[in-house]
C-alpha positions as CSV (number, residue, x, y, z in Angstrom):
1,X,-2.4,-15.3,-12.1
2,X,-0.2,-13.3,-9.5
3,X,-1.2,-12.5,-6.1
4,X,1.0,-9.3,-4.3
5,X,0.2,-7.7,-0.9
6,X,1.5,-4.3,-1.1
7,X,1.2,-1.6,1.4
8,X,-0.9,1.7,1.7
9,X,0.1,4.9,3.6
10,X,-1.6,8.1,4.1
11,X,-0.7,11.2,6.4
12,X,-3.3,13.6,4.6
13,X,-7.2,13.0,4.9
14,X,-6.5,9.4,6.2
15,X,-9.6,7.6,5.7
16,X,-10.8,8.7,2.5
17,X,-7.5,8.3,0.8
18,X,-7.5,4.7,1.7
19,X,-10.7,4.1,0.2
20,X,-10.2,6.3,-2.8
21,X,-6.7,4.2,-3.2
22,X,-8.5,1.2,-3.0
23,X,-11.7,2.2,-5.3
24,X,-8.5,3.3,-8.5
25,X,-6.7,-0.3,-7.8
26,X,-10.1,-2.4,-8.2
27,X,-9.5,-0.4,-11.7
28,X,-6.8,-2.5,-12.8
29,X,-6.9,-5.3,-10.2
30,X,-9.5,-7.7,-8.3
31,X,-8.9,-7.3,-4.5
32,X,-8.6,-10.3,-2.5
33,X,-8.4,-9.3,0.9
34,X,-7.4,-5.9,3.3
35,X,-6.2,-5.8,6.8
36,X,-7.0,-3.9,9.3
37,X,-6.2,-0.2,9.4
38,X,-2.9,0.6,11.9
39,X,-2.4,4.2,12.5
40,X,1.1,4.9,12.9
41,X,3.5,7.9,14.3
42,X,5.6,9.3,11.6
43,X,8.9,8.4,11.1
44,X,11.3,11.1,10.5
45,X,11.6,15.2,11.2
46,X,9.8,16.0,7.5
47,X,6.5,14.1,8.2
48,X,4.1,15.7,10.8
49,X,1.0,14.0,10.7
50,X,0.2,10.7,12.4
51,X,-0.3,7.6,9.1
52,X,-2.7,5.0,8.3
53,X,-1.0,1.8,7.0
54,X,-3.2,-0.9,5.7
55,X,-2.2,-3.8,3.4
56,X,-4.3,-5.5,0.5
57,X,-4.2,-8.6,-1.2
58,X,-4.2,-8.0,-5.1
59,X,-4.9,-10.8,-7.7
60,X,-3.2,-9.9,-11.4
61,X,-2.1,-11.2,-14.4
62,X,0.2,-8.4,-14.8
63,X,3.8,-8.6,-13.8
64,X,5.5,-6.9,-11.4
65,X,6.8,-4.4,-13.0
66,X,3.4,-3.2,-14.5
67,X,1.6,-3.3,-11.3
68,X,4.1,-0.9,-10.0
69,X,4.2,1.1,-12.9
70,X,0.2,1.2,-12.0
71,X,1.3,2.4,-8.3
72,X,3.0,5.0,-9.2
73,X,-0.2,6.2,-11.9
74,X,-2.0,5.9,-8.8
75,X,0.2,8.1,-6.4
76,X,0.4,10.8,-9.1
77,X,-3.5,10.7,-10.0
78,X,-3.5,10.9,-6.2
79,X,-1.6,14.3,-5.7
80,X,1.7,12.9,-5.2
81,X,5.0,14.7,-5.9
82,X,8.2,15.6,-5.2
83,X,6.6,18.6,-3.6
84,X,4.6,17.2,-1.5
85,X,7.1,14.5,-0.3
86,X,9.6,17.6,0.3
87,X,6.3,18.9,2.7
88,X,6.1,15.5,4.3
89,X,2.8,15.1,3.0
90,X,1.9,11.9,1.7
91,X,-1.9,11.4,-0.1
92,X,-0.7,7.6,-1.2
93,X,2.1,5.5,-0.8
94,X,1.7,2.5,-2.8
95,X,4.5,-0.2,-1.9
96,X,4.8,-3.8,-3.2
97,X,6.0,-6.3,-0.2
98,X,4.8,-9.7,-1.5
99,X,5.0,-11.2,-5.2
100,X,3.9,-14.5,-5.1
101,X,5.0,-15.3,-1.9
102,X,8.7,-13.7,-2.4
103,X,9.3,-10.4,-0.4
104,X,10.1,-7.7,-2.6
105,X,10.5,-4.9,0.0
106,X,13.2,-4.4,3.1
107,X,9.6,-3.0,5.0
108,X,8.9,-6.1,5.9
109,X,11.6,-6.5,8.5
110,X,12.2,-3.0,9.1
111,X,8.6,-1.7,10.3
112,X,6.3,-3.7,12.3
113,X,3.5,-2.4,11.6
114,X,4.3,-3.2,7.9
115,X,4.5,-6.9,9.0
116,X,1.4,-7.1,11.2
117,X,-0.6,-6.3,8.9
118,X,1.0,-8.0,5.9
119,X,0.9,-11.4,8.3
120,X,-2.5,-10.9,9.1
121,X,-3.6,-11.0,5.2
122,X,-1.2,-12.8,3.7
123,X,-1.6,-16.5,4.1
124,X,-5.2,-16.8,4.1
125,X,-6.5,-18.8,1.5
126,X,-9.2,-17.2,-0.8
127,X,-12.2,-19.6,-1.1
128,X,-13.2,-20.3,-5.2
């Protein structure tokens, strides 16, 4: 089994696409843990609306190529294009940061709010 902590982000109907994100990845994964929610200010002149950034603890026995092949199903399902990125809109961002421990994405050093709340979730041991 793998574990990965990967990282949401929404600018559009916040709340709800969190939870919708989450309900479609308990379709091809078993959650093991969430952070808390940080709302963030955007970064860069094409995004308007403030983010909500929350990581989540996955549990697979797909690699890590499949699981982000399942992002990106996810994203699209989710309204994501190339349009909307071009409007700054973003329904889901699905990133993977941690595969088995290893760091997979730059995010983690680059955005703090990406580590807090990676930090907070990702050493905790799940109890069997």
């Amino acid at each position: 089994m793998n574990t990965a902590v990967v990282m949401l982000g929404t600018n559009i109907n916040q709340e709800q696409n969190l939870i919708l994100a989450k309900e479609k990845l308990r379709d091809f994964f078993e959650i093991l843990d969430e952070s808390t929610i940080m709302v963030t200010k955007p970064i860069g002149k094409k995004y308007k609306n403030e983010f909500h950034n929350q990581a989540v603890k996955i549990l697979s026995d797909d690699s890590a190529k499949e699981i982000t092949s399942h992002f990106k199903h996810i994203e699209n399902e989710m309204g994501r294009s190339s349009e909307t990125s071009k409007q700054g809109i973003v329904p889901i961002d699905i990133d993977l940061i941690l595969w088995n421990g290893v760091q997979k994405r730059s995010d983690y050093d680059k955005y703090a709010f990406v580590k807090k709340c990676v930090d907070e979730i990702k050493d905790k041991v799940e109890l069997v």
